[in-house]
C-alpha positions as CSV (number, residue, x, y, z in Angstrom):
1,X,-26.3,25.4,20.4
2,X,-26.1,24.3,16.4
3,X,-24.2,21.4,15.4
4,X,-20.7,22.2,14.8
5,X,-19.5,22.2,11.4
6,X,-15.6,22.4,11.2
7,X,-12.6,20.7,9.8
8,X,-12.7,18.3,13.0
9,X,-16.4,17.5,11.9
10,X,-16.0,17.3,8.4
11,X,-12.3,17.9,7.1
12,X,-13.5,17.9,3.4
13,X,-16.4,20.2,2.9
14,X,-17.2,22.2,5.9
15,X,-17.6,25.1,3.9
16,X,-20.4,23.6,1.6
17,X,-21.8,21.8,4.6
18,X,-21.6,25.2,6.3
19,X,-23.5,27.3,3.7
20,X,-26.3,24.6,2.7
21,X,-27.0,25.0,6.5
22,X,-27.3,28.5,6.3
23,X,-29.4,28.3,3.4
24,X,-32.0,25.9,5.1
25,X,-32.2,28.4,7.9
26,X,-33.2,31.3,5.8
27,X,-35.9,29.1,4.5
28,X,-37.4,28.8,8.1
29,X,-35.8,25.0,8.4
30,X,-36.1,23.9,11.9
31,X,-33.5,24.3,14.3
32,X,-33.7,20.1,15.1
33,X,-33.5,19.7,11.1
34,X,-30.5,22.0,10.6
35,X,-29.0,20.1,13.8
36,X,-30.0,16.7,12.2
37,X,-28.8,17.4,9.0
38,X,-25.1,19.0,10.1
39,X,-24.5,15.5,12.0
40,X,-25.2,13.2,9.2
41,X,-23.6,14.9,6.2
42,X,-20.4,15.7,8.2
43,X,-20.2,12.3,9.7
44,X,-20.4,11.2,5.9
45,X,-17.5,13.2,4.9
46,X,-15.1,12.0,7.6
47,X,-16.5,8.3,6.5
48,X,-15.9,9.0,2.3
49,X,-12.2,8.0,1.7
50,X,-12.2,11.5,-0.4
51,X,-15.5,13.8,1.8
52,X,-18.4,14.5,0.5
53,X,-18.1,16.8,-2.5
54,X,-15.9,14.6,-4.2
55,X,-17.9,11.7,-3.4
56,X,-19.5,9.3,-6.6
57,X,-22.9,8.2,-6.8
58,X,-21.7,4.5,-6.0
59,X,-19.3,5.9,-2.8
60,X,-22.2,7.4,-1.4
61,X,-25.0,4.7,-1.6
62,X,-22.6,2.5,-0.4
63,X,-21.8,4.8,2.7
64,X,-25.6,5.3,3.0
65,X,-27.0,1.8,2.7
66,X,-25.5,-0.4,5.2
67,X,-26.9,-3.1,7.0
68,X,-26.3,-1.5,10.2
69,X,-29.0,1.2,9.4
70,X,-32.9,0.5,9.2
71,X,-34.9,2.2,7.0
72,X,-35.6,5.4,8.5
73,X,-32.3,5.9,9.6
74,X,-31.7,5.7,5.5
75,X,-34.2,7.7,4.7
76,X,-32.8,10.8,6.4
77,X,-29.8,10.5,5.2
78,X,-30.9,10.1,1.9
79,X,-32.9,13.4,2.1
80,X,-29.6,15.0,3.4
81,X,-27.6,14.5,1.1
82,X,-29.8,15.0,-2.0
83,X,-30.6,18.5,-0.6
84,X,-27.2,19.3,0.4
85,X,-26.4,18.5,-3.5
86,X,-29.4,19.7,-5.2
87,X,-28.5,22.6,-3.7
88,X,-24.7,22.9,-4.3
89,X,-25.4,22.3,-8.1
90,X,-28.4,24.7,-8.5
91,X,-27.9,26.4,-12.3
92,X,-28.5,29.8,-10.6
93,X,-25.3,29.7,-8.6
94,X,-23.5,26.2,-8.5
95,X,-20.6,25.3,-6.2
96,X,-20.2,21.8,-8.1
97,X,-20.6,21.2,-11.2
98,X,-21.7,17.5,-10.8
99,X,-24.6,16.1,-8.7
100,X,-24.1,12.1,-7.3
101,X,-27.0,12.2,-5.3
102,X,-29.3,12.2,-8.1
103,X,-30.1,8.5,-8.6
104,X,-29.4,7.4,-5.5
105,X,-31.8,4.2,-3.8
106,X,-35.0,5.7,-1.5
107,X,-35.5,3.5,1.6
108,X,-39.0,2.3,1.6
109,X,-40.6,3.5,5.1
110,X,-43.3,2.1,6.6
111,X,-45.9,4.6,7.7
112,X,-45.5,5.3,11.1
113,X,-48.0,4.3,14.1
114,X,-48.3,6.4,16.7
115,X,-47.6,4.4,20.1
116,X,-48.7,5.8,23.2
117,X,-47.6,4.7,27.0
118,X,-50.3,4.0,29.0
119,X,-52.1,5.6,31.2
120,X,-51.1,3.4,34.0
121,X,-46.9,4.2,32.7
122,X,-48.2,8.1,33.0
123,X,-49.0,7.7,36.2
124,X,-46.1,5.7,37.7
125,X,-43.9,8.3,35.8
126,X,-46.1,11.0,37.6
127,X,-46.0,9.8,40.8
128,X,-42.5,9.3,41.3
129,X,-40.5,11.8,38.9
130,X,-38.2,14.3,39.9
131,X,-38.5,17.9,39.2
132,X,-38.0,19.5,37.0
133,X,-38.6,16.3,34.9
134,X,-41.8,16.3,35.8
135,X,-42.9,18.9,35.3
136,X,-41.5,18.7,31.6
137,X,-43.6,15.1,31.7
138,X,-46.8,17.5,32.5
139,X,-45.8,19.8,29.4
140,X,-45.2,16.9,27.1
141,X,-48.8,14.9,28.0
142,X,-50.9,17.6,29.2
143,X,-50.2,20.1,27.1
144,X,-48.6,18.4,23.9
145,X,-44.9,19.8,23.8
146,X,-41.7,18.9,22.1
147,X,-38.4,18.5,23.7
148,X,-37.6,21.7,22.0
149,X,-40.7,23.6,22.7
150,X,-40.1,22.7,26.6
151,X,-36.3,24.5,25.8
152,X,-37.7,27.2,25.1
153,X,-40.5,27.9,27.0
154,X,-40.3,30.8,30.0
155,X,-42.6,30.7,33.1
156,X,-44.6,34.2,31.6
157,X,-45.6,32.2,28.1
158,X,-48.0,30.0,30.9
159,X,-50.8,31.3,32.2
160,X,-53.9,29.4,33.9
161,X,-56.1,29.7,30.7
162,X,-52.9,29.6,27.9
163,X,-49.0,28.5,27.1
164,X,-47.7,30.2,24.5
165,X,-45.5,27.2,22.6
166,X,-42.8,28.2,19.9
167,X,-42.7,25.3,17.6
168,X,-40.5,23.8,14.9
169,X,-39.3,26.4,12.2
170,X,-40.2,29.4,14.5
171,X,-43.7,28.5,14.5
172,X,-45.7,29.9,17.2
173,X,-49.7,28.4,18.9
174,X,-51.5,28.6,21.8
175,X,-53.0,25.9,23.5
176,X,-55.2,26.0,26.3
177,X,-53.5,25.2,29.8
178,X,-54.3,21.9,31.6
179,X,-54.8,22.6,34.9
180,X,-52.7,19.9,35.9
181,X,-49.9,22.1,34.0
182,X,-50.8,25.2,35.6
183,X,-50.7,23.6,39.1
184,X,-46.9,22.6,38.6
185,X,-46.2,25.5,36.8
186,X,-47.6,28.5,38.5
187,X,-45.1,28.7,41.7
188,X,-41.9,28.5,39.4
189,X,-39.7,31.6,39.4
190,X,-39.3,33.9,35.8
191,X,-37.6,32.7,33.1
192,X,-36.9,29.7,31.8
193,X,-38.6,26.5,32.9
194,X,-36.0,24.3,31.3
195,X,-32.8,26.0,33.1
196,X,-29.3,25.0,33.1
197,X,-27.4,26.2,36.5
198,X,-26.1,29.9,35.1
199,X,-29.9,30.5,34.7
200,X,-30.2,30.1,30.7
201,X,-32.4,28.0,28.4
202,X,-31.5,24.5,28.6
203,X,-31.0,23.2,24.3
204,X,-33.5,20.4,22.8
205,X,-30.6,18.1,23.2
206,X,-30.5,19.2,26.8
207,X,-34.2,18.8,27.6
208,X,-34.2,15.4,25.6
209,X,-31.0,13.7,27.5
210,X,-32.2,14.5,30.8
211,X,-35.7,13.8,30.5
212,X,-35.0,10.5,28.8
213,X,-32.4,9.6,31.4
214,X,-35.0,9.7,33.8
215,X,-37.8,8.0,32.5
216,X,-35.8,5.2,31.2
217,X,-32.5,4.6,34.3
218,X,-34.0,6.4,37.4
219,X,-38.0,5.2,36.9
220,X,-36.9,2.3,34.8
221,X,-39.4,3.0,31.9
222,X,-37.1,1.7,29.5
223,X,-39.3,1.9,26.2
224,X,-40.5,5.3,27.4
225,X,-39.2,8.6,25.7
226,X,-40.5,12.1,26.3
227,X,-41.8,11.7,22.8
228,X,-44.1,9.3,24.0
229,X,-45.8,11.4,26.0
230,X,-46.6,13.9,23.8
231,X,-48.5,9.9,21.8
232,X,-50.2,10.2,24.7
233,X,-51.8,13.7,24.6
234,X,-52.3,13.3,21.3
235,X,-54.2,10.0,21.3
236,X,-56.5,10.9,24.1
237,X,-57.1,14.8,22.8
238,X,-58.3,13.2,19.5
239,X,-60.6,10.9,21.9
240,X,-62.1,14.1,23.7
241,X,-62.1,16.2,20.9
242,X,-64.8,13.8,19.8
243,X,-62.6,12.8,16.7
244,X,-62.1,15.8,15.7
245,X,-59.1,15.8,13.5
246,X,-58.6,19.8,13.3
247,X,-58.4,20.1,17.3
248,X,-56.0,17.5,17.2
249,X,-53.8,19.1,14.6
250,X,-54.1,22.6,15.9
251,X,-52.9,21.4,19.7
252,X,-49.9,19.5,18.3
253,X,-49.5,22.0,16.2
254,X,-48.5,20.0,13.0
255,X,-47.8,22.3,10.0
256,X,-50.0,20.4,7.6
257,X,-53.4,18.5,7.8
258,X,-52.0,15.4,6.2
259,X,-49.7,15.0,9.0
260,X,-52.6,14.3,11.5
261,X,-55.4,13.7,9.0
262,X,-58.1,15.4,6.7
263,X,-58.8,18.9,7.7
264,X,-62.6,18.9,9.6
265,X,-64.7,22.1,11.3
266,X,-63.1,22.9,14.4
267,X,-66.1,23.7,16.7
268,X,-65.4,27.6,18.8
269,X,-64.7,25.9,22.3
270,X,-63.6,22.6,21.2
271,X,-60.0,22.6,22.1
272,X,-60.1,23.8,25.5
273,X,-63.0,21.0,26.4
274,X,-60.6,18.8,25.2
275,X,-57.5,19.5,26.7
276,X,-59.3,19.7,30.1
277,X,-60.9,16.1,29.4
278,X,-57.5,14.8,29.3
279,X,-57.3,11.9,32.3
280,X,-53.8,13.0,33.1
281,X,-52.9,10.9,36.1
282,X,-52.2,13.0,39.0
């Protein structure tokens, strides 16, 4: 379900809010993004003694840059709010006539490491997880999915040789199945394998909240998030894919090169050897 945008989210300038979302959608924006983007500039103009649009460059670096937030937090923010206005003063069609956003600080990010549990935390996790958290656990390590992949995957998109995974900005792959996966899979009824109780798709948030809930209160795994899982099937595919960079990027199906590495050959059978190499824990 998107990220309301209303006057009891953002009395000022749910209109604009409003249409910049709609514009990132017909871009192919991701659903999270769009999501991500809604909470942050709407919780900005409830926070801006006049909203958003009427904002000044000083009101909203201000607003951005406190100490509460770390860098990265900043950082997406900042991008917020420079596309919200970059796009709301575009000379084609402008709603303002006046752009604040244009000089405002970047946050310097440090580049980020990926951090894997270990293979010992996989297994405890494994060994004592409830369904259907685990098996969202087995989709997240063995076969490298997102929280929101997991949302909106059915039981028909896995078979014992494939899952059919749609990605971030309606971005579709397929990954070869780890048998692990398949075994946990293969006896669930049709439709969706994230379900809330009427039968529909459990949401991303949905997925997340649960799965993290569990890992972190019920198992105790406090440092552990479903997204460090998916660390985990990335770290050792790269290892049995040999160090092959493409395979890795293919499987966690990053949209560019530079988000994994350098692009490299991806040898015919290579990804299947090494999602069946992976020592899932079960």
């Amino acid at each position: 379900m998107p990220y309301p945008v209303d006057t009891a989210h953002a009395p000022h300038s749910h209109d604009l809010i409003a249409g910049y979302l709609r514009h990132l959608a017909a871009l192919g924006r991701a659903d999270t993004t769009r999501d991500t983007y809604a909470d942050e500039l709407c919780r900005l103009d409830r926070r801006l003694p006049e909203g958003l649009v009427y904002a000044c460059a000083d009101e909203l670096r201000d607003a951005i840059h406190t100490g509460q937030r770390g860098a990265a937090h900043i950082a997406k923010i900042t991008a917020a709010v420079t596309g919200f206005f970059a796009w709301a003063t575009r000379p084609s069609d402008p709603y303002l006539d006046f752009n604040p956003a244009v000089d405002l600080p970047r946050a310097a990010v440090k580049p980020r490491r990926p951090r894997p549990i270990t293979s010992d935390e996989l297994a405890d996790i494994l060994r004592r997880a409830r369904e259907p958290m685990r098996t969202w656990y087995l989709l997240a390590a063995g076969n490298g999915l997102r929280c929101v992949e997991v949302s909106r995957l059915d039981r028909a998109d896995v078979t014992e040789q494939a899952t059919w995974i749609r990605g971030k900005g309606g971005k579709e792959r397929i990954v070869p199945t780890h048998p692990a996966v398949w075994a946990a899979v293969k006896g669930l009824p049709s439709g969706p394998v994230a379900r809330n109780r009427d039968g529909s798709h459990a949401n991303r948030v949905q997925v997340q909240e649960r799965a993290n809930y569990h890992l972190q209160r019920t198992l105790g795994h406090r440092a552990v998030s479903m997204h460090r899982l998916r660390h985990w099937h990335g770290t050792y595919v790269h290892q049995a894919a040999g160090g092959d960079i493409r395979v890795t990027q293919e499987l966690l199906g990053h949209a560019s090169p530079n988000t994994t590495s350098v692009y490299v050959a991806t040898i015919g059978g290579a990804k299947a050897a090494a999602v069946h190499a992976l020592p899932l824990p079960v």
